[in-house]
MIKOLDO-916141 format. One record per residue (C-alpha): z, y, x. Coordinates in steps of 0.05 Angstrom, whole numbers, padded with zeros to 5 digits, always signed. Example, Ala and Ser with C-alpha at 12.3 -4.5 7.8 and 13.67 -1.06 7.14 Angstrom:
BEGIN
+00156-00090+00246+00143-00021+00273
This chain:
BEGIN
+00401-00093-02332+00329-00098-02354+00306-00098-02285+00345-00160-02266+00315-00190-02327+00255-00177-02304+00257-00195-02231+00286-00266-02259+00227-00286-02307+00181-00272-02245+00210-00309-02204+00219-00363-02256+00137-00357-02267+00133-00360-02194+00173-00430-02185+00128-00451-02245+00060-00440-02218+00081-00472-02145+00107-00538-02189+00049-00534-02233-00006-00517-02173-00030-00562-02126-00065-00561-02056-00104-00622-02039-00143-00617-01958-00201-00667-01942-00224-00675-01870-00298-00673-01891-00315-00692-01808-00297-00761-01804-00277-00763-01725-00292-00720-01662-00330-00755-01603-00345-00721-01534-00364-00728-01467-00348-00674-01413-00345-00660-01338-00292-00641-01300-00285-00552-01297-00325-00554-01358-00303-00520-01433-00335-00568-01488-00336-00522-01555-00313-00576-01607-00315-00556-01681-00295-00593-01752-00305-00579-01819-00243-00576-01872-00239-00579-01954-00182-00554-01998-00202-00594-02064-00133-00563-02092-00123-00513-02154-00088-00466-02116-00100-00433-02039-00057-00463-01977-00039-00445-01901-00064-00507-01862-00041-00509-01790-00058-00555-01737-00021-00601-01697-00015-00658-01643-00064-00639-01602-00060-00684-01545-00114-00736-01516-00093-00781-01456-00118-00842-01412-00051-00876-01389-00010-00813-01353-00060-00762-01360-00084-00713-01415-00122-00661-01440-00077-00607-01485-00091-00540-01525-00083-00518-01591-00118-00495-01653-00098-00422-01705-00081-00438-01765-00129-00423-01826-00129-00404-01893-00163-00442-01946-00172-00414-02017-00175-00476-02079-00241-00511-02064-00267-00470-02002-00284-00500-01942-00290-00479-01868-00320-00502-01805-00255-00491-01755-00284-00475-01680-00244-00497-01612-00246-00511-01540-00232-00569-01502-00219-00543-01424-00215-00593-01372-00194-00585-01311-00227-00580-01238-00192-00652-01224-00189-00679-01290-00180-00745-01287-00244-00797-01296-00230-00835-01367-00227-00847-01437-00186-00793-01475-00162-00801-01547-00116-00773-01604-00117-00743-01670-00113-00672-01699-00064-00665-01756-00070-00612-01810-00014-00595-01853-00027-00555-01917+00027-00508-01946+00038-00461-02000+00022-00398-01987+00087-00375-02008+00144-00423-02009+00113-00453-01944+00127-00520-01971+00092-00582-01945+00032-00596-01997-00015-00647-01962-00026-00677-01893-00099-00696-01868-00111-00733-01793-00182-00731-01753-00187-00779-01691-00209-00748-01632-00252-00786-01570-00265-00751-01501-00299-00774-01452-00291-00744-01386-00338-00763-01326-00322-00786-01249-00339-00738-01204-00326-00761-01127-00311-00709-01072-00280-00733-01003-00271-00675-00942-00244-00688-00873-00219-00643-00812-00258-00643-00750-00241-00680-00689-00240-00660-00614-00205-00692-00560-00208-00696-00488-00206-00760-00462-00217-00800-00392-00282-00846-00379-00260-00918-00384-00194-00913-00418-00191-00923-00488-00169-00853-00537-00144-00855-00604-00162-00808-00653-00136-00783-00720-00153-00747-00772-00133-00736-00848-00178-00753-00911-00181-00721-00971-00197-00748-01034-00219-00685-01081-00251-00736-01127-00220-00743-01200-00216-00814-01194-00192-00858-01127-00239-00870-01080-00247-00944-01066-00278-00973-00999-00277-00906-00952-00309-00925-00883-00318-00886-00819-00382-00887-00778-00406-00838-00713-00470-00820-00673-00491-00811-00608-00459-00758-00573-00498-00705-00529-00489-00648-00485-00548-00607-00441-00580-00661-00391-00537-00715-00421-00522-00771-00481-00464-00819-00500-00506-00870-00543-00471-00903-00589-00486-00971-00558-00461-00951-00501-00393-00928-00531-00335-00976-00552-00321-00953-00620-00259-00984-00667-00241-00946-00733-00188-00976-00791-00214-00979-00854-00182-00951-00918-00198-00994-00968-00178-00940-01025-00156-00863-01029-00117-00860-01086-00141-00801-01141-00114-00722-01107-00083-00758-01043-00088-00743-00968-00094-00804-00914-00083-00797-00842-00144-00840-00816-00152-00869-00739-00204-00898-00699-00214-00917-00624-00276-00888-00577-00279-00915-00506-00346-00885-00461-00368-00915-00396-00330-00907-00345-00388-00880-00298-00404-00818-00354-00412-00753-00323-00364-00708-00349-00370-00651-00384-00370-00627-00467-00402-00682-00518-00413-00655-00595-00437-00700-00649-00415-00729-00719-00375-00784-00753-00388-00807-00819-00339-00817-00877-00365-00854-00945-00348-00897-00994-00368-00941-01051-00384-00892-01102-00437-00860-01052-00404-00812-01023-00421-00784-00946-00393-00739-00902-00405-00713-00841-00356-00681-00799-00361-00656-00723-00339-00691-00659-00323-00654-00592-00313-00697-00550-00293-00671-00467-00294-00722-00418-00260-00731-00348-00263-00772-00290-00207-00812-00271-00153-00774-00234-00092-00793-00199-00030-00758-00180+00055-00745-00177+00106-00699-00171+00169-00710-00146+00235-00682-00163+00291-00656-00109+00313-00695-00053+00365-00674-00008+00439-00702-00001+00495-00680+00034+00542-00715+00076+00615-00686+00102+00641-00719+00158+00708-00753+00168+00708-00743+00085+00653-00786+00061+00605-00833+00107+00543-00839+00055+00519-00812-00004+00455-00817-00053+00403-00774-00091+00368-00803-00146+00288-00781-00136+00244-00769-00199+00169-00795-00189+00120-00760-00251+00054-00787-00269+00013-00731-00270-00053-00758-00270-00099-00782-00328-00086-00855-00323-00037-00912-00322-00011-00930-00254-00006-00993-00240+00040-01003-00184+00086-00953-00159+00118-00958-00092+00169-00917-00035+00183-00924+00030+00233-00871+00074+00217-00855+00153+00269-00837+00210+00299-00776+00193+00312-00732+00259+00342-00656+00280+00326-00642+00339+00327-00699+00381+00379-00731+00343+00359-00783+00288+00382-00820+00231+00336-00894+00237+00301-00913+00169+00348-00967+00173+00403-00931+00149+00363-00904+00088+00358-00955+00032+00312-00947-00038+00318-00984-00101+00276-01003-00140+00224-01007-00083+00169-01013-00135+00156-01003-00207+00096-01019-00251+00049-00993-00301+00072-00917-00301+00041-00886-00361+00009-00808-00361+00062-00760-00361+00112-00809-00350+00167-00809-00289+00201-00869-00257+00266-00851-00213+00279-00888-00143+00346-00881-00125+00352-00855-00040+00416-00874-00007+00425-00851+00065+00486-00883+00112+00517-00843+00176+00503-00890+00240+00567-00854+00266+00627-00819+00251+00613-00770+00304+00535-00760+00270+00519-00685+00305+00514-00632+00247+00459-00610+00221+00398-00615+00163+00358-00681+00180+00290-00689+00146+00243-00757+00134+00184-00771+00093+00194-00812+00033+00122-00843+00020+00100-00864-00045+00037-00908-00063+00001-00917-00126-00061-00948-00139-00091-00941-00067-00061-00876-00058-00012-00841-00010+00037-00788-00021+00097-00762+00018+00152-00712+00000+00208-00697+00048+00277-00715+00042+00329-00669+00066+00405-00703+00089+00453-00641+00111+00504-00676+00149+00566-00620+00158+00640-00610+00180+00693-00613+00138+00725-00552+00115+00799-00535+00090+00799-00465+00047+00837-00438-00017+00807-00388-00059+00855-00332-00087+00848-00271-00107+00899-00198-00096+00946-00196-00161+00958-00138-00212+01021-00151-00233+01020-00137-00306+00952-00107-00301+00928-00034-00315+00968+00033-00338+01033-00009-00340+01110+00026-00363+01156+00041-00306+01233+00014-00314+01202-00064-00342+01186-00121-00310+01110-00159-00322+01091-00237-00293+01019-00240-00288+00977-00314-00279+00953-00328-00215+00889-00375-00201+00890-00419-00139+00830-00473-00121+00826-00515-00060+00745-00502-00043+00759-00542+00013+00736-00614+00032+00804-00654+00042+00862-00656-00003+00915-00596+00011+00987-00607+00007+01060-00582+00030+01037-00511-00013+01094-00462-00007+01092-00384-00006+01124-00333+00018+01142-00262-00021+01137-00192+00023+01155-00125+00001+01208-00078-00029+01274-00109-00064+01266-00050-00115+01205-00087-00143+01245-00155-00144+01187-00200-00133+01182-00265-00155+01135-00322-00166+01137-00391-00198+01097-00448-00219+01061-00454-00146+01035-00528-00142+01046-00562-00075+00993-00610-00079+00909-00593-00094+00853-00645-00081+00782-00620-00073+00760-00574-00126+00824-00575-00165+00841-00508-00201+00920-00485-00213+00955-00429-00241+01016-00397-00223+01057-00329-00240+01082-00284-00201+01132-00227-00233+01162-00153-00212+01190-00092-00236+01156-00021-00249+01221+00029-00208+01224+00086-00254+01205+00124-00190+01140+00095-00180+01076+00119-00171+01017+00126-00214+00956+00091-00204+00934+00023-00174+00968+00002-00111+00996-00046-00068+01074-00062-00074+01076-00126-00024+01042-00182-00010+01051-00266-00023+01042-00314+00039+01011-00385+00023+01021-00430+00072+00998-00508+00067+00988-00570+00118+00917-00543+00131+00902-00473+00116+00941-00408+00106+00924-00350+00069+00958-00283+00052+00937-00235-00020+00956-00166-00039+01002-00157-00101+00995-00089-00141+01015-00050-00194+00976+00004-00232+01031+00046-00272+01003+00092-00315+00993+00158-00291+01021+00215-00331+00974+00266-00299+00909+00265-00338+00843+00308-00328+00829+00316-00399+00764+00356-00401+00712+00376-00354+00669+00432-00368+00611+00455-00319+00569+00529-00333+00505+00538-00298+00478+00605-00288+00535+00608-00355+00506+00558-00395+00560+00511-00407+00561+00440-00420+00614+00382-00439+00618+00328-00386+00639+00267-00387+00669+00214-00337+00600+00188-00294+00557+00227-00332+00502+00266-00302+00486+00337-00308+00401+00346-00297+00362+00416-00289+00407+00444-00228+00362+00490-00188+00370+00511-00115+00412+00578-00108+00442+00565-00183+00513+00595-00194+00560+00537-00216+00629+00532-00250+00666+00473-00261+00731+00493-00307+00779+00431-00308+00832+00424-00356+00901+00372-00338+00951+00359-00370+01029+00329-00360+01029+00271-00413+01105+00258-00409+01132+00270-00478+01159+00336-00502+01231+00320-00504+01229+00272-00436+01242+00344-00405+01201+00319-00335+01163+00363-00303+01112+00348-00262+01111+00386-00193+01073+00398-00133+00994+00395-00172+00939+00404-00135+00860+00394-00158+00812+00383-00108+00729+00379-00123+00688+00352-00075+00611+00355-00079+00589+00302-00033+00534+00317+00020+00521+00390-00012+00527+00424+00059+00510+00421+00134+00444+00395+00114+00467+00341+00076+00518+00308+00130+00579+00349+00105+00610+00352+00035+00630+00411-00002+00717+00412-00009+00745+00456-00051+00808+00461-00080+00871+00497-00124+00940+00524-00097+00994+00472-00121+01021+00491-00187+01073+00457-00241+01067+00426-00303+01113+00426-00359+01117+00364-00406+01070+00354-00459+01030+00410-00433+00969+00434-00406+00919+00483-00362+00858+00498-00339+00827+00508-00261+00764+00541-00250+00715+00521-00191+00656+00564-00173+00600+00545-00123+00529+00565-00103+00476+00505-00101+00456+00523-00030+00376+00548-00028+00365+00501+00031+00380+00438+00002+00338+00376-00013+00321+00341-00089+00369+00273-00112+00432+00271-00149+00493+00298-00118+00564+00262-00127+00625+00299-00152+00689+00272-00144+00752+00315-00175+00818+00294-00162+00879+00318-00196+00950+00286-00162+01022+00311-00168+01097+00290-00164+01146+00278-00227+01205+00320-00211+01255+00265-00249+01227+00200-00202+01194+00232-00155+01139+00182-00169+01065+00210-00157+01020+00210-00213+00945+00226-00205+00874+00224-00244+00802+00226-00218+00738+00249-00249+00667+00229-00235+00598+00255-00249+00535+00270-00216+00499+00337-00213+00411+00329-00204+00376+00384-00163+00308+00395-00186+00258+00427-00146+00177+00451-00179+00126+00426-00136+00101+00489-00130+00156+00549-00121+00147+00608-00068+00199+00663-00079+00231+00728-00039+00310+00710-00011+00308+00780+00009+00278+00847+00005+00313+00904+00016+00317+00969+00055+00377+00974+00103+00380+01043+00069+00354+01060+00015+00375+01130+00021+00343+01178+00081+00376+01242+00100+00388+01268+00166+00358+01203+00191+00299+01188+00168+00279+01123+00195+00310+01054+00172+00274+00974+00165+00249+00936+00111+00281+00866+00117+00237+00804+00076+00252+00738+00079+00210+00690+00036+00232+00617+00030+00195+00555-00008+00231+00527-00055+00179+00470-00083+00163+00405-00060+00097+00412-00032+00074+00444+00042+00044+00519+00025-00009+00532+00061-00047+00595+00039+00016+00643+00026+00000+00721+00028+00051+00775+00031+00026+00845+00014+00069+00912+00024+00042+00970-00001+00075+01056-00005+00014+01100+00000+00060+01156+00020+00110+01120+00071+00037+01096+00092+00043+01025+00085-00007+00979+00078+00013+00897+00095-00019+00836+00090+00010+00782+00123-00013+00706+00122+00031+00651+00135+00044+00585+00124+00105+00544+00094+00135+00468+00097+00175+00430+00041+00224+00418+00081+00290+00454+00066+00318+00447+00131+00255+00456+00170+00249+00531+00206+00182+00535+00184+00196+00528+00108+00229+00606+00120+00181+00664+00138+00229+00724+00161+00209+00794+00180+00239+00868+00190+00176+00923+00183+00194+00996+00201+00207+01053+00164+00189+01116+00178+00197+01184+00128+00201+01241+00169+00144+01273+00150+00150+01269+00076+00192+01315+00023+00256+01301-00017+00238+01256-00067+00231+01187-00089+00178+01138-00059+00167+01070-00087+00140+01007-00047+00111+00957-00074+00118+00885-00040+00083+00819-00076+00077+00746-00056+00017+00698-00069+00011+00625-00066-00056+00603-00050-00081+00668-00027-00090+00690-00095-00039+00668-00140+00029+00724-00157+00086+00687-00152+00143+00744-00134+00138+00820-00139+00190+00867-00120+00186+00942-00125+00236+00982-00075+00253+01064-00097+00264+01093-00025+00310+01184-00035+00285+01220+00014+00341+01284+00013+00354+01341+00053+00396+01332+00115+00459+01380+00082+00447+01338+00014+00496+01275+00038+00514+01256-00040+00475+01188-00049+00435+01184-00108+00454+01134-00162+00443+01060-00142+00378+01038-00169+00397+00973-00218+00330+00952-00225+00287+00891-00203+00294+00917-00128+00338+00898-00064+00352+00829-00077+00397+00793-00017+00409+00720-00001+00411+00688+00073+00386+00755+00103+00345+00733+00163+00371+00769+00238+00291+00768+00264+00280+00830+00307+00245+00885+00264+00167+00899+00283+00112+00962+00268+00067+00933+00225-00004+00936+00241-00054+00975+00188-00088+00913+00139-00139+00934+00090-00101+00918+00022-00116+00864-00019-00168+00856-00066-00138+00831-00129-00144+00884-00189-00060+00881-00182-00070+00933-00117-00118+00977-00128-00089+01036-00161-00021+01071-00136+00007+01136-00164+00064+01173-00129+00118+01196-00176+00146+01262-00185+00212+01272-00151+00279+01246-00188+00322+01308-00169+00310+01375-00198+00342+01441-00198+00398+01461-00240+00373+01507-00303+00410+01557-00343+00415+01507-00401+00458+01463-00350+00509+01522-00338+00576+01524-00358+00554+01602-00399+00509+01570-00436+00562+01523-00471+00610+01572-00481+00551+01614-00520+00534+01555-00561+00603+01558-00588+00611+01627-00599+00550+01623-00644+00568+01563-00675+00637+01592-00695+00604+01665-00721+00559+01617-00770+00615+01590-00802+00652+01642-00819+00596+01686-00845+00573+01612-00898+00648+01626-00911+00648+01693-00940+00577+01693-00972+00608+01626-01015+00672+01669-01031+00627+01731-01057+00587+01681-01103+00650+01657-01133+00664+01728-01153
């Protein structure tokens, strides 16, 4: 309770000293007077009293000087002024970079308050004068223009006044204009400019003025100056380019050629655009049209009429059109493409452009296309109407239009809607109707045809039906070398080398629904690789045994080829075809499949096809061949290829030099051989030869190392096939086998060592024997039982 006595009697004392204290502010600066220019921060400054018995807050207010709409704005902090202090309150006055040119005034208001109620105490006012200065800035873009001696050129420009104030009286004024060797005086130029008699203040003109040089100046580049100023003394020069040209006159003409049908028209017209396309106004513009002749037949000039005849005053750029109308002389005219001049003057000058008059027969001729009744993977057991687009491309009017249906009542054909009558170029449409047989088969094809016949022309279309197949290749897989890869429909399948192993697994399937109970019958698949044999002239067929289909289900064929070595680089087609018969309508239903497979040959590829031994095993006989056959498989002619054969005890030492073409199916791109082989002299054992192949003399590119059993005569058990790197057979060559001549081996560091190996057979030891095993388990069984009784003595 004493507290809020307490805090009451303060606040009490507080009320009494603001009621009983006073502030009281005196401007002791009379007024403010300035003069500025325009970017330019004048520091202003004031001094104020508080002649009161008690401090104040004095803030500052209305600060705002104008001249009519402009003004100058900012603000002052407040202060605080303790009873009878004073203060000298700093500020800045900022105008602007296009402050406006004038007189500026207002006042400053300062408002005192109580420190602590904030109440309103006294209110001062100080008049404020600014001054601010004209400053007068005017800029102008440069002028170039190319113009043509003699003829008068306006030019414009734009003006900008960047002045604070408007600029009053701007004028334009130019030199003389120069280039190397040569002047345009001023005199000598005819020189026109408007006057803008003011720019108002932070405003852009567009400014003209008129030059005119002699019409005898030499052309060529002029630079000088013009001149913009104004009353308040401001200049400015601004660059002039100035190209000039000598008078120049020329046109263009548009297309002119007509086309006149006989016994259907007897005349007809082309309207013929003439273009200005020289530098000056023509003045007159005239055209005239010679005999036009083919052959030795003619059309006379007075059967081609032109209107106007003559124009004037044809600006640049600008086009005039004559209008060309050319008359037959006869019905009879022969047919053909006449051609005339048509000759046009201007100014002194001649010009002719040919006119082209095509006089033909007259034609009669429908255009209609083959109809899909229904269009593609219709039902079977419904009937489809399809529109039908005729148009008479003829030249006479068509009439007495009927047609004629063809084909199977099971499809009961119809049509309706056919119009009887078409003029030239008139479009119809009609429909034409049928019905799918439950029986029929799959795929687009033709069910019968529609006859139209008219007064003038007859013409007969195909009318199809696509039902939907219910045999469908749904997957094509291809493995090469077994690599597989996804194909789809027109797809094509890249890195393919010659001799590659390929398989092409299809999978089909019978899409008739599972409780439809329709088999279909009779499948067969065929794949055909197109141009993959015979040298290219003869495709590769294969195909499947027929086979049936359940409904709703499906299987898988497998294809397997070799990409033949001789064979040349491109994309090969291959077309599979799957087609069977439903065993419910006997209708046929089929699918096809499409994609491409790319052979890719190296540019620079030299390998063996063969080399073997005809027998690799010598007994009683101890003489057999060597067969090689090397084959280029790149792109590019070999020239320099080396084949070396090398057995130090079968005493072979071969180096042959030959040269191959890129041509697969050139004999010369093959280099086939047989070399003898003889071992009679040599022991039971095993004998390697070595055979390499170089490109370019001295490059490897194939090796093959061939393990030759010598064995006695009584030893007739061949030795286990060797499953190395050796006897590797494609396209054996039939050449008849040769001795090879003795050739000192190559030099490369590949041939110069050879070590003959120890024999592969040996004789059978005792460990081999059948006593020895029977030993080995004897002892084994002794050690048992004697760990077995020294275990059952330890227990004891």
């Amino acid at each position: 309770m004493k507290r809020i006595i307490t805090c009451m009697i303060f606040m009490v004392l507080v009320f009494a000293m603001s009621v009983f204290a006073a502030g009281d502010i005196t401007y002791i600066t009379p007024s403010l007077v300035y003069t500025g220019n325009v970017s330019e921060t004048i520091p202003a400054s004031f001094i104020i009293n508080n002649t009161g018995d008690a401090a104040v807050r004095v803030e500052f207010t209305d600060y705002n000087f104008s001249t009519g709409s402009y003004s100058i704005t900012g603000n002052i902090n407040a202060i605080t002024l303790q009873s009878n202090e004073s203060k000298n309150v700093t500020f800045n006055i900022a105008l602007g970079s296009k402050q406006f040119a004038g007189s500026y005034s207002g006042k400053i208001t300062a408002t005192a308050k109580d420190l602590i109620t904030l109440g309103q105490v006294d209110q001062e006012n100080l008049t404020v004068s600014i001054t601010v200065n004209p400053h007068d800035a005017l800029s102008t873009t440069s002028v170039s223009a190319n113009i043509v001696a003699g003829i008068a050129h306006e030019l414009s420009f734009q003006i900008t006044n960047g002045g604070n104030r408007d600029s009053i009286g701007t004028i334009i004024d130019l030199n003389d204009l120069t280039k190397s060797g040569s002047r345009i005086t001023k005199d000598t130029m005819t020189f026109s400019s408007s006057t803008l008699l003011n720019i108002a203040y932070d405003n852009t003109e567009i400014s003209n003025f008129t030059i005119t040089v002699p019409g005898n100046q030499s052309v060529g580049t002029y630079t000088g100056n013009f001149y913009v100023s104004n009353t308040n003394g401001v200049n400015v020069s601004v660059p002039l380019t100035i190209t000039v040209a000598q008078q120049s006159s020329s046109v263009s003409f548009s297309d002119a050629s007509i086309t006149i049908t006989k016994g259907i028209e007897t005349s007809d017209n082309v309207d013929v655009e003439v273009t200005n396309n020289g530098n000056i106004n023509l003045s007159t513009v005239s055209m005239e049209v010679s005999d036009l002749t083919y052959g030795t037949e003619t059309i006379a000039s007075t059967y081609v009429s032109v209107s106007p005849t003559a124009v004037s005053d044809l600006g640049q750029s600008a086009s005039t059109t004559f209008n060309v109308a050319v008359s037959l002389p006869q019905s009879n005219q022969t047919s053909g493409t006449y051609t005339g001049q048509l000759n046009v003057t201007y100014d002194g000058n001649v010009t002719t452009h040919t006119l082209s008059v095509v006089v033909e027969e007259a034609i009669s001729d429908i255009e209609i296309g083959d109809v899909s009744i229904g269009g593609s993977n219709i039902l079977r057991n419904r009937s489809y109407t399809s529109d039908v687009t005729i148009k008479n491309t003829g030249d006479y009017t068509i009439s007495q239009i009927t047609g004629t249906l063809n084909g199977n009542d099971a499809y009961n054909l119809s049509y309706s809607g056919l119009p009887s009558v078409l003029t030239p170029g008139q479009e119809a449409t009609f429909q034409v109707s049928g019905f799918v047989p439950s029986q029929e088969t799959g795929g687009d094809h033709e069910v019968g045809t529609l006859s139209i016949t008219s007064d003038r022309v007859n013409k007969t279309i195909s009318l199809r039906m696509a039902p939907e197949s219910m045999l469908e290749i749904t997957d094509v897989k291809i493995y090469v070398n077994g690599d597989k890869e996804t194909v789809s429909d027109n797809e094509v399948v890249d890195n393919i080398d010659p001799g590659d192993s390929i398989e092409v697994r299809v999978e089909v399937k019978n899409n008739f629904d599972r409780d439809s109970d329709i088999e279909i019958d009779n499948i067969v698949i065929d794949l055909v690789v197109e141009g993959f044999e015979d040298e290219g002239d003869d495709d590769l067929e294969l195909d499947t045994s027929d086979f049936t289909l359940k409904e709703d289900k499906d299987t898988t064929k497998t294809f397997s080829f070799e990409v033949p070595y001789k064979i040349e680089e491109g994309n090969y087609n291959v077309v599979i075809t799957a087609e069977g018969d439903d065993d419910e309508y006997d209708g046929t239903h089929s699918d096809t499949f499409e994609f491409e497979i790319e052979i890719e040959k190296p540019t620079n590829d030299v390998r063996f096809q063969k080399a073997e031994m005809r027998n690799t095993v010598l007994s009683c006989d101890r003489t057999s061949y060597l067969d090689i056959d090397v084959y280029n498989f790149g792109t590019e002619d070999q020239d320099e290829v080396v084949l070396t054969i090398y057995s130090n005890d079968l005493d072979f030492d071969v180096r042959e030099f030959f040269e191959l073409t890129a041509d697969p199916f050139d004999s010369d791109s093959e280099f086939i051989k047989s070399y003898y082989v003889n071992a009679n002299n040599l022991k039971t054992g095993t004998y390697p030869i070595t055979i390499k192949l170089y490109r370019d003399t001295d490059n490897l590119e194939d090796t093959k190392t061939i393990n030759v059993q010598v064995r006695d005569c009584e030893d007739v058990t061949p030795p286990p096939t060797d499953d190395g790197n050796d006897d590797i057979v494609i396209n054996p060559g039939t050449q008849n086998p040769t001795t090879p001549p003795v050739i000192v081996p190559p030099t490369s560091s590949d041939d110069q060592q050879y070590t003959r190996p120890a024999s592969s057979y040996l004789s059978e030891s005792f460990f081999d024997s059948n006593l020895y095993i029977v030993l080995l388990v004897l002892a084994i069984v002794a050690s048992v039982i004697i760990i077995f009784v020294m275990l059952i003595r330890l227990l004891r």
